[in-house]
C-alpha positions as CSV (number, residue, x, y, z in Angstrom):
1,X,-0.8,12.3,-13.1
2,X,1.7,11.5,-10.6
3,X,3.3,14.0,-8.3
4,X,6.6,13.7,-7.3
5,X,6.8,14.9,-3.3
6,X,10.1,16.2,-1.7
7,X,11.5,14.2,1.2
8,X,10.2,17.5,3.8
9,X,7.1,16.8,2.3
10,X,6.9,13.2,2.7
11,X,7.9,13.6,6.3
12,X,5.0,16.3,6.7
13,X,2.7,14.0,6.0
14,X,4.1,11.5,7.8
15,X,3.9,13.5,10.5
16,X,0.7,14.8,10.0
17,X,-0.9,11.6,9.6
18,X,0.7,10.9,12.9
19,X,-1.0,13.5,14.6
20,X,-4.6,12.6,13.3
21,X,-4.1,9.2,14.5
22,X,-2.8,10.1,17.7
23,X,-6.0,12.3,18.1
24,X,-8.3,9.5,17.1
25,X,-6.8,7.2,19.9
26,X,-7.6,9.8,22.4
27,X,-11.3,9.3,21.7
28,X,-13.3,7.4,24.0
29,X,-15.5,6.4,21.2
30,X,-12.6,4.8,19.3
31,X,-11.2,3.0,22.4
32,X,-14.7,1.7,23.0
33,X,-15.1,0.3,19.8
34,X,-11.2,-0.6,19.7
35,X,-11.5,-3.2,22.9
36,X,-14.9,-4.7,22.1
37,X,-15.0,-8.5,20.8
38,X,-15.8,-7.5,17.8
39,X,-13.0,-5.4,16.2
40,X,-10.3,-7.3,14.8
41,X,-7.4,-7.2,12.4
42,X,-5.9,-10.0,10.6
43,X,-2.5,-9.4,12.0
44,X,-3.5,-8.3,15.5
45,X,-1.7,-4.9,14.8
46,X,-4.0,-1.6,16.8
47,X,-3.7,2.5,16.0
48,X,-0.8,2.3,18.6
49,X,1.0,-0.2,16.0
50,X,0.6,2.1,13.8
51,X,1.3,4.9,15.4
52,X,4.6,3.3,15.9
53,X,5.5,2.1,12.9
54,X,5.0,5.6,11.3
55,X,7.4,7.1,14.1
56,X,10.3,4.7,13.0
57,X,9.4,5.3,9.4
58,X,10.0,9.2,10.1
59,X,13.3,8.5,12.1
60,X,14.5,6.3,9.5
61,X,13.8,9.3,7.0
62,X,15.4,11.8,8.7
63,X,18.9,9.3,9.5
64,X,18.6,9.3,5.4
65,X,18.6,12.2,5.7
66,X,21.8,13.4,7.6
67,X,23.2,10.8,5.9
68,X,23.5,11.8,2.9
69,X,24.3,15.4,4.5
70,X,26.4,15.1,7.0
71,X,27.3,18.8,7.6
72,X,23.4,19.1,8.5
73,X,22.3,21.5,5.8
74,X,19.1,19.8,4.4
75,X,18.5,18.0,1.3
């Protein structure tokens, strides 16, 4: 079954997510294990890559958004 989400909720999670990852970072445990020789990625991306890329992901959302409503009264 597939559930079709609204753009606000997209962006909630988004944002959401956001804020878990953001919370993980701040751990010294994850930061420990983060710049030992061991943890690697393929692409050499990090959580703060991440991070990232979700925050432009949101802001291109939301210039969707007042895009296709210009006098700024939501979707």
């Amino acid at each position: 079954m597939t559930q079709i989400l609204s753009v606000e909720e997209i962006l909630l999670l988004l944002k959401g997510t956001d804020v878990v990852l953001r919370m993980l970072q701040a751990q010294s445990e994850y930061r420990n294990i983060e710049t030992t020789e061991e943890f690697n990625s393929s692409n050499d991306f990090n959580l703060l890559d991440v991070i990232n890329t979700l925050g432009e992901v949101v802001e291109a959302i939301e210039r969707f958004q007042s895009a296709q409503n210009p006098e700024g009264n939501g979707l």
